[in-house]
Z-matrix of the N, CA and C atoms (Angstrom, degrees):
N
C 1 1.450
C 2 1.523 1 107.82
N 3 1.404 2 110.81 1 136.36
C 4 1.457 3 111.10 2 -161.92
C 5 1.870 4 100.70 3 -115.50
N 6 1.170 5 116.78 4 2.27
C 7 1.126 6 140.81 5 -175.71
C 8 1.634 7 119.71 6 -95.96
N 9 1.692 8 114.73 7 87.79
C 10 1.310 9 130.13 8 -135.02
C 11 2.029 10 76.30 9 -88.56
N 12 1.316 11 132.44 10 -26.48
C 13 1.454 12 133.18 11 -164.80
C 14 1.573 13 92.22 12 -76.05
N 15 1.576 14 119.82 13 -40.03
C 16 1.831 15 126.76 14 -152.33
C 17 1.635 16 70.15 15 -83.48
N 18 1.059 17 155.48 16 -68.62
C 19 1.243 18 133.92 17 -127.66
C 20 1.554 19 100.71 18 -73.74
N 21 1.206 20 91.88 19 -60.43
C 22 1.985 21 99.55 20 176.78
C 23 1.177 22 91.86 21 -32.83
N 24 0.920 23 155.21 22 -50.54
C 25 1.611 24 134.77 23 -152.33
C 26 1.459 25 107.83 24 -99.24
N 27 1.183 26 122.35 25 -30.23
C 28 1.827 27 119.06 26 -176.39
C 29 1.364 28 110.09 27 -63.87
N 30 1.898 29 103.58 28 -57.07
C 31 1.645 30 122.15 29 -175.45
C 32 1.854 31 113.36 30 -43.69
N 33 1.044 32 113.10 31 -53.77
C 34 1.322 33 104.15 32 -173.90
C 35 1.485 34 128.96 33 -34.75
N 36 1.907 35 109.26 34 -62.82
C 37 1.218 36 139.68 35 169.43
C 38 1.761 37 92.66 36 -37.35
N 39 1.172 38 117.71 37 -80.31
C 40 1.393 39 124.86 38 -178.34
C 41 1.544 40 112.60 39 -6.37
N 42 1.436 41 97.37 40 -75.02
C 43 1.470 42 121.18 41 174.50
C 44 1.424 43 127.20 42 -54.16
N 45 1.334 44 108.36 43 -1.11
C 46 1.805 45 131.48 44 -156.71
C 47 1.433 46 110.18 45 35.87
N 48 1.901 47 110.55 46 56.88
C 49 1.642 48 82.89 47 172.02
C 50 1.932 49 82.64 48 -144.07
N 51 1.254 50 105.75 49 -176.94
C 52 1.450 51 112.38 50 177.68
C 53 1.478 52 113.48 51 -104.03
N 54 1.426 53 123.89 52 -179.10
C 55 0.965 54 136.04 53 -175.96
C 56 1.698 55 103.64 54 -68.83
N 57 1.423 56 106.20 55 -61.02
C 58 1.597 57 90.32 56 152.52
C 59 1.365 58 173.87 57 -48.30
N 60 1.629 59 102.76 58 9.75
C 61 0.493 60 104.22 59 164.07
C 62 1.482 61 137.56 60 -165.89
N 63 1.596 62 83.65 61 68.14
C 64 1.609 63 133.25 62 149.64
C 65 1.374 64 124.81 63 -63.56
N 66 1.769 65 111.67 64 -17.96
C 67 1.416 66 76.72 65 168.32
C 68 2.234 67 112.83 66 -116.34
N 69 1.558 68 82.38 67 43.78
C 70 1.439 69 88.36 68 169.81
C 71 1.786 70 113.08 69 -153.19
N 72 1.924 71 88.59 70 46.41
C 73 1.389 72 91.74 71 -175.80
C 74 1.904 73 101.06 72 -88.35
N 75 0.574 74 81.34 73 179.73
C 76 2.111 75 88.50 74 172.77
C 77 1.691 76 100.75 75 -86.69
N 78 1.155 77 85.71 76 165.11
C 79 2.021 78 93.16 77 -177.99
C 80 1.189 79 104.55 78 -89.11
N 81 1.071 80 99.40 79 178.43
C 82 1.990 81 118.95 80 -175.88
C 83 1.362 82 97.77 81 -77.54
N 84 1.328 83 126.90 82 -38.61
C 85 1.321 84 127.25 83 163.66
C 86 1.392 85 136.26 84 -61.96
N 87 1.430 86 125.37 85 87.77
C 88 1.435 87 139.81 86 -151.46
C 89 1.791 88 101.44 87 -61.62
N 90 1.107 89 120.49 88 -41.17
C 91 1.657 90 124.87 89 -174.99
C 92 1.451 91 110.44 90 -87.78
N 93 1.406 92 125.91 91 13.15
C 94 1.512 93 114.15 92 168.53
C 95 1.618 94 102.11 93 -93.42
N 96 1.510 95 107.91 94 139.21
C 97 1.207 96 116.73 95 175.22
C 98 1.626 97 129.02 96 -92.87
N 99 1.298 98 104.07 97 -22.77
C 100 1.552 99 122.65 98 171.99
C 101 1.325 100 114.64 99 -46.31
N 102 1.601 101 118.21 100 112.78
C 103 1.661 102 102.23 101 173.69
C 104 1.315 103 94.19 102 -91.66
N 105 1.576 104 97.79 103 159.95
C 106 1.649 105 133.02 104 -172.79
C 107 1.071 106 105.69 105 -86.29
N 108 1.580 107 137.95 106 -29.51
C 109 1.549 108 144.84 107 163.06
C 110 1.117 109 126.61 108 -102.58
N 111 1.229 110 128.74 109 155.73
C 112 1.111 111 145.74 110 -157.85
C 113 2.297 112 86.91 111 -68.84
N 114 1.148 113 122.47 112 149.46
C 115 1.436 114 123.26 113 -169.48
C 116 1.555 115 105.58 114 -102.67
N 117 1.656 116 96.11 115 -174.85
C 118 1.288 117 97.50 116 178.96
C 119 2.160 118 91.36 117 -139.82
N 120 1.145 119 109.14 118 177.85
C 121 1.419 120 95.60 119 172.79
C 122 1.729 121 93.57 120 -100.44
N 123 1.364 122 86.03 121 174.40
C 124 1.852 123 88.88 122 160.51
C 125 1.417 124 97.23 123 -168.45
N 126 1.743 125 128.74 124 -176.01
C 127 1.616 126 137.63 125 -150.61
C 128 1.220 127 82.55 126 -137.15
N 129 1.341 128 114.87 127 117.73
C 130 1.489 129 129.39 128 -169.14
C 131 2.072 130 94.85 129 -104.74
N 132 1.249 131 116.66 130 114.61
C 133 1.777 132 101.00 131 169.60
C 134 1.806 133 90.14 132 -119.86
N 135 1.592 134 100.10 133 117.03
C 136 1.673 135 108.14 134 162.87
C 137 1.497 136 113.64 135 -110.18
N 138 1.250 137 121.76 136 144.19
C 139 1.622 138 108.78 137 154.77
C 140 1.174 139 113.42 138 -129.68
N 141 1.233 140 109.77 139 132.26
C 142 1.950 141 125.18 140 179.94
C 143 0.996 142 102.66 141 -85.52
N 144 1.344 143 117.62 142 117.07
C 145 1.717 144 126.07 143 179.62
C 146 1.671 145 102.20 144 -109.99
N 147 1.499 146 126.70 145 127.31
C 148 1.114 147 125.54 146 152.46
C 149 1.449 148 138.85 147 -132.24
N 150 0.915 149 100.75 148 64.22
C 151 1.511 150 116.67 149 -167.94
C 152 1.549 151 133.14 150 -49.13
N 153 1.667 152 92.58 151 -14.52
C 154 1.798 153 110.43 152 -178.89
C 155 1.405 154 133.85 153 -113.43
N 156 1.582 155 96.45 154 -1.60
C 157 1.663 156 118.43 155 -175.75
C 158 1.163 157 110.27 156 -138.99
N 159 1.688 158 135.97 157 -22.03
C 160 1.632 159 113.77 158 171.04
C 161 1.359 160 85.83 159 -153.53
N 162 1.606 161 136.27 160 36.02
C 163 1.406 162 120.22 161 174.18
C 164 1.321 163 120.76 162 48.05
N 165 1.129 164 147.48 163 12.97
C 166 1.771 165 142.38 164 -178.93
C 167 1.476 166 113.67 165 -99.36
N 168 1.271 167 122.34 166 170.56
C 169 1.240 168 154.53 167 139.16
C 170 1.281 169 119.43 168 -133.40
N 171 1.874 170 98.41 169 127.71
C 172 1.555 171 111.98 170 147.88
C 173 1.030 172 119.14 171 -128.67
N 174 1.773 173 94.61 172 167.75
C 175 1.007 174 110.05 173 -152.71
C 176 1.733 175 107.24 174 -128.29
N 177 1.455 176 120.33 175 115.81
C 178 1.524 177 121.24 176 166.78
C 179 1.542 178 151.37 177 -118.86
N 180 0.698 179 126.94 178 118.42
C 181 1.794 180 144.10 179 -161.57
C 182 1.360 181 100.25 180 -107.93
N 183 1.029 182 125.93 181 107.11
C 184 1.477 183 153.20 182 178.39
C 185 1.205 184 116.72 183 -134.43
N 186 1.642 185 105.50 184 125.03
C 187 1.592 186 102.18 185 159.23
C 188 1.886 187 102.95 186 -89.28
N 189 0.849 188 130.91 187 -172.81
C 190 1.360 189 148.35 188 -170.94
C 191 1.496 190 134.99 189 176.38
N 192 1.109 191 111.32 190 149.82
C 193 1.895 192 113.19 191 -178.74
C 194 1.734 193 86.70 192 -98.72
N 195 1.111 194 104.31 193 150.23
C 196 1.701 195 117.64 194 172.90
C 197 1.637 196 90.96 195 -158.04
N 198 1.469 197 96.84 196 165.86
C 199 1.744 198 101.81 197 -179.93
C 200 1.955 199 101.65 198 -91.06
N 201 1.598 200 99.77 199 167.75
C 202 1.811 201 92.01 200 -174.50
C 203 1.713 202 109.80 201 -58.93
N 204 1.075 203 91.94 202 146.31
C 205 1.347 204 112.70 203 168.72
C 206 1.046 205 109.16 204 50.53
N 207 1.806 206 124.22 205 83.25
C 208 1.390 207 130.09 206 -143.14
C 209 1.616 208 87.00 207 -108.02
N 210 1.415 209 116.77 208 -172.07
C 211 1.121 210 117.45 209 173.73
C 212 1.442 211 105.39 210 -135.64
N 213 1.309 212 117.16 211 155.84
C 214 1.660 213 107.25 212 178.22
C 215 1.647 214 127.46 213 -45.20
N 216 1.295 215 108.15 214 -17.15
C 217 1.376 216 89.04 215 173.81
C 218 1.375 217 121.64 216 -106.53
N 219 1.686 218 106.24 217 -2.53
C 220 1.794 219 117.72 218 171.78
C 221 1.884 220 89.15 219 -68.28
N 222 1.046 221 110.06 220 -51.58
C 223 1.440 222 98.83 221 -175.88
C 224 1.922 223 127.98 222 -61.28
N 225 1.248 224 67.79 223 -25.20
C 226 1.966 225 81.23 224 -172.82
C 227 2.040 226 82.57 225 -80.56
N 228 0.923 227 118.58 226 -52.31
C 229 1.883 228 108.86 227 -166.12
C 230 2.032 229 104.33 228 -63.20
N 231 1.989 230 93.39 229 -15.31
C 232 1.682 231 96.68 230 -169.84
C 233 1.779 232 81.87 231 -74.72
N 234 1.017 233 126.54 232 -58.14
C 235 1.197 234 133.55 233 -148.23
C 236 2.006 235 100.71 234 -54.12
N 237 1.202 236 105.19 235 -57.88
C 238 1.431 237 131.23 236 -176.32
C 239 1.816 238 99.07 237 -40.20
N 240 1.205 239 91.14 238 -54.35
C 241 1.755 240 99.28 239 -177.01
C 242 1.164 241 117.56 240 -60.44
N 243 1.163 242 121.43 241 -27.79
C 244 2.244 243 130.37 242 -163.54
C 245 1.727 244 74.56 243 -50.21
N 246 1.184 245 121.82 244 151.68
C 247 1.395 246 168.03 245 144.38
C 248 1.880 247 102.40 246 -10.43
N 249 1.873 248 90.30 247 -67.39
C 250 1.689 249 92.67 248 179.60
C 251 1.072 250 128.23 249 -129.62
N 252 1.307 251 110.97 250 46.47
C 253 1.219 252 152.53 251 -143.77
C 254 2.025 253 93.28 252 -80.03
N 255 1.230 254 120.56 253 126.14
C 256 1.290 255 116.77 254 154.43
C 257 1.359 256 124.13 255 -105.89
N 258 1.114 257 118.27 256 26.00
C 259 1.323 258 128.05 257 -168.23
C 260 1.722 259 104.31 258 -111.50
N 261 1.413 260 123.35 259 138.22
C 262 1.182 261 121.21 260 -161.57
C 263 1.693 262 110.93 261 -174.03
N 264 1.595 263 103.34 262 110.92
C 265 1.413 264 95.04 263 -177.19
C 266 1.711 265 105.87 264 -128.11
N 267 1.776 266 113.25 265 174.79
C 268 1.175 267 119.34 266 144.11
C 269 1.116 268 152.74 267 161.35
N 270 1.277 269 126.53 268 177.96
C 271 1.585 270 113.74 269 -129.74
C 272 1.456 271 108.98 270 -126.82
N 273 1.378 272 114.03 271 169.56
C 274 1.656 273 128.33 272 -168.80
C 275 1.463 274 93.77 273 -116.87
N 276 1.539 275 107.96 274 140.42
C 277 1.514 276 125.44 275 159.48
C 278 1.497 277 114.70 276 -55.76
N 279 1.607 278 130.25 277 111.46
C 280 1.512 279 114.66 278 155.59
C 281 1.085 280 126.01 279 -134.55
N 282 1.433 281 135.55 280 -163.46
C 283 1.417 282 106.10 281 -170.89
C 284 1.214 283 125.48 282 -109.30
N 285 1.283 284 119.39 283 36.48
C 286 1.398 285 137.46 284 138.32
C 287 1.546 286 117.93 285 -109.14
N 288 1.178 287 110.04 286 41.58
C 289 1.573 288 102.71 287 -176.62
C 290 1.391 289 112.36 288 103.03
N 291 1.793 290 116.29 289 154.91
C 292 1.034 291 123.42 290 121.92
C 293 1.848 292 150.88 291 12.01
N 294 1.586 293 109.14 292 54.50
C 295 1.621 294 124.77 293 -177.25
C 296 1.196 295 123.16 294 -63.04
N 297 1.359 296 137.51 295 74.79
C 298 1.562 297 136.75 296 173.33
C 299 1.708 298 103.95 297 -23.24
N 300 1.098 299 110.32 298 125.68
C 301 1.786 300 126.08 299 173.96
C 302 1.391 301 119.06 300 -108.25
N 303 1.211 302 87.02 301 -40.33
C 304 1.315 303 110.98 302 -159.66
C 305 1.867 304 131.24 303 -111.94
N 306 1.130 305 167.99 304 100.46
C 307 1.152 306 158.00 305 171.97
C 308 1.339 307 126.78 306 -140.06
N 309 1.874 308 110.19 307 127.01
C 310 1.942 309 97.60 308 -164.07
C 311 1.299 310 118.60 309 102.12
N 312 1.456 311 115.70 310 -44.20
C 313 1.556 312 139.28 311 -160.64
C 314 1.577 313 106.18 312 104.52
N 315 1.359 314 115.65 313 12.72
C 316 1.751 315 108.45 314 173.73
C 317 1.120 316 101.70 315 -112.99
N 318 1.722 317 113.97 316 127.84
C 319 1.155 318 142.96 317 -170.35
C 320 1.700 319 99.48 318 -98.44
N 321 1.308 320 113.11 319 150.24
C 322 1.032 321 137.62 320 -170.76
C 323 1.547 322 112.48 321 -101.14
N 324 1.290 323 107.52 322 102.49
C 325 2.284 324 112.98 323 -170.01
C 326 1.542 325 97.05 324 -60.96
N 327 0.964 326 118.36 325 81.96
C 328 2.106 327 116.25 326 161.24
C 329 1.619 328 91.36 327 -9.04
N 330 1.247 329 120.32 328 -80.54
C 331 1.592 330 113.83 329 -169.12
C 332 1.543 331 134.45 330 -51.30
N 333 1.248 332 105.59 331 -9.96
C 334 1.422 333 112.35 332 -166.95
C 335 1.473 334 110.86 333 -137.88
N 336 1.350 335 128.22 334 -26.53
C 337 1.350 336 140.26 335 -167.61
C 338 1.793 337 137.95 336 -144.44
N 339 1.034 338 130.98 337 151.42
C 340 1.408 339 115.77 338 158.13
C 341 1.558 340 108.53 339 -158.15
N 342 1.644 341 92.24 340 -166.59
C 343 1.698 342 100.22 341 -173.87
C 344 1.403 343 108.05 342 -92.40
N 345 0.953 344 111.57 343 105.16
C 346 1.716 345 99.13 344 178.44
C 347 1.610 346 113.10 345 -90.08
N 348 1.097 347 144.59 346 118.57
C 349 1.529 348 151.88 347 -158.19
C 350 1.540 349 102.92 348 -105.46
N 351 1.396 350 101.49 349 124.41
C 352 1.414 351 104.18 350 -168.19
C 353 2.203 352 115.36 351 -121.47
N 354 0.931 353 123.54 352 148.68
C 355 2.010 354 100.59 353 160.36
C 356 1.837 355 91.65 354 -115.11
N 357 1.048 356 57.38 355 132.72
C 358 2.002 357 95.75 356 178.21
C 359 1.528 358 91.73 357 -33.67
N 360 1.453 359 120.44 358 120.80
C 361 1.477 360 105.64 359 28.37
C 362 1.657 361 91.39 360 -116.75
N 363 1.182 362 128.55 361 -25.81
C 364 1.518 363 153.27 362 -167.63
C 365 1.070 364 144.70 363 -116.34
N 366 2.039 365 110.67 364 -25.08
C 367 1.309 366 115.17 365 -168.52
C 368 1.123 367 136.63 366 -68.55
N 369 1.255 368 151.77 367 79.32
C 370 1.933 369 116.62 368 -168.07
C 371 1.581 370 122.93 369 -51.27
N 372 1.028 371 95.88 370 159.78
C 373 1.604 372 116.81 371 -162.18
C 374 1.995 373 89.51 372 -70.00
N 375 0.805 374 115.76 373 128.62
C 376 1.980 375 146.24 374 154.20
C 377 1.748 376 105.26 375 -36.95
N 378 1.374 377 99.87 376 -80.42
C 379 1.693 378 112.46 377 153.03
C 380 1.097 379 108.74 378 -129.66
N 381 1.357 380 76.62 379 -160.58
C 382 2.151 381 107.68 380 -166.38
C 383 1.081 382 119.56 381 -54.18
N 384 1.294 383 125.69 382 158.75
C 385 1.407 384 136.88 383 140.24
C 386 1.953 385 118.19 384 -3.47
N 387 1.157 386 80.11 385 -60.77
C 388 1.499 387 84.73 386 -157.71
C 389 1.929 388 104.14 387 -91.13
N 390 1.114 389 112.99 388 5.29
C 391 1.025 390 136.35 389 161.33
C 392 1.378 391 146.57 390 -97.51
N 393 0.946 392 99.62 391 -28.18
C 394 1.815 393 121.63 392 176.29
C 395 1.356 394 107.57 393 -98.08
N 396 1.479 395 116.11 394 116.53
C 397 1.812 396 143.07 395 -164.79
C 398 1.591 397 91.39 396 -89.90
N 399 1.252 398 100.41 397 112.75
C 400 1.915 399 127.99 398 167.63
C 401 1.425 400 96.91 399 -71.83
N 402 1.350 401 110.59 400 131.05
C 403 1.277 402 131.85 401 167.27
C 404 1.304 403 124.64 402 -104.07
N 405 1.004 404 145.39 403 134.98
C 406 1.418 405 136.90 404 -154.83
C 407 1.607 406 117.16 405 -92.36
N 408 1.548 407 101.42 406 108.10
C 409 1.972 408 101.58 407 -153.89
C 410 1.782 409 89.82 408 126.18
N 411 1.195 410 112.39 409 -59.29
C 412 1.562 411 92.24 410 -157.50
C 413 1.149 412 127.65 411 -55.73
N 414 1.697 413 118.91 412 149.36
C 415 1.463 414 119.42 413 -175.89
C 416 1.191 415 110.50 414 -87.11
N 417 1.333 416 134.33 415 165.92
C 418 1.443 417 144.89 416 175.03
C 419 1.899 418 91.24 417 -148.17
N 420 1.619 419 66.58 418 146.70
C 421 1.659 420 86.31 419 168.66
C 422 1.728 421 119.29 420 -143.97
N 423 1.554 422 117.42 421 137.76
C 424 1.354 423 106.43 422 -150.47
C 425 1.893 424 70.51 423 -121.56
N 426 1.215 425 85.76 424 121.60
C 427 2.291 426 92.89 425 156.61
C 428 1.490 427 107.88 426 -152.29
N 429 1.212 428 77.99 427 130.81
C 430 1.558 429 112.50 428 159.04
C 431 1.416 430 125.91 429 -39.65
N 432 1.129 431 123.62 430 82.16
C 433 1.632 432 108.32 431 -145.00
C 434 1.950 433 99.66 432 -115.91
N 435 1.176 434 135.60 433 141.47
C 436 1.122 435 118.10 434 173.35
C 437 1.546 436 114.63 435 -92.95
N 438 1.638 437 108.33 436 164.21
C 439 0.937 438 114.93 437 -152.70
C 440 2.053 439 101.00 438 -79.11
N 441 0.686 440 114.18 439 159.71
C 442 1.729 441 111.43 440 164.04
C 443 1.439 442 116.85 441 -120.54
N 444 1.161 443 118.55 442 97.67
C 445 1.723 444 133.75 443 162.31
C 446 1.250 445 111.01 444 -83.66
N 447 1.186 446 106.89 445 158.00
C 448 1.539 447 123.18 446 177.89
C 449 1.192 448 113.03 447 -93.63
């Protein structure tokens, strides 16, 4: 399509969002935490499961300010920010987004392990981080999951 007006109009839908609302999308820059709009709060419940590197689970209940229509990882960077916050993750540039590495301070062995991101009680995540729209209530679950090779 050579039609720079037809595209503006197809792409949005694609993306499930409207023309409006561009001017409260997140930046190209995945690690800025600053929202661009005025926020909303929401009740963040995560649990860090690690069952293969220090045996724990935690567990968090947070209310929080995030900007509208945040995405899991505006919420996960809202969460990171609270004041006394023990919650702490992070991630590598790829080219689908934003790769959680990191959470807690336990890093994820490329060869042996990763974060698998879940909503309660079972699901895996569709997409990414930086893609997947937090709902206010929803659970997430972050585990440490090992890898399975043949």
């Amino acid at each position: 399509m050579n039609n720079g007006l037809g595209v503006s109009q197809i792409l949005p839908p694609f993306a499930k969002r409207s023309l409006l609302d561009i001017a409260c999308l997140p930046p190209l820059d995945y690690h800025q935490t600053v929202p661009l709009c005025s926020g909303q709060t929401i009740e963040i419940f995560f649990t860090v499961e690690d069952l293969i590197m220090t045996n724990t689970t935690r567990q968090y209940n947070v209310v929080v300010s995030v900007p509208p229509n945040p995405t899991l990882l505006q919420s996960m960077q809202a969460l990171q920010a609270q004041p006394d916050s023990e919650f702490s993750f992070g991630t590598i540039s790829t080219s689908l987004g934003p790769m959680v590495i990191t959470i807690n301070g336990i890093t994820r062995d490329e060869n042996s392990n990763y974060w698998k991101i879940l909503t309660a009680p079972d699901i895996p995540l569709e997409q990414g981080v930086a893609e997947t729209y937090h709902k206010d209530g929803k659970r997430y679950i972050f585990n440490l999951t090992a890898l399975n090779r043949p």
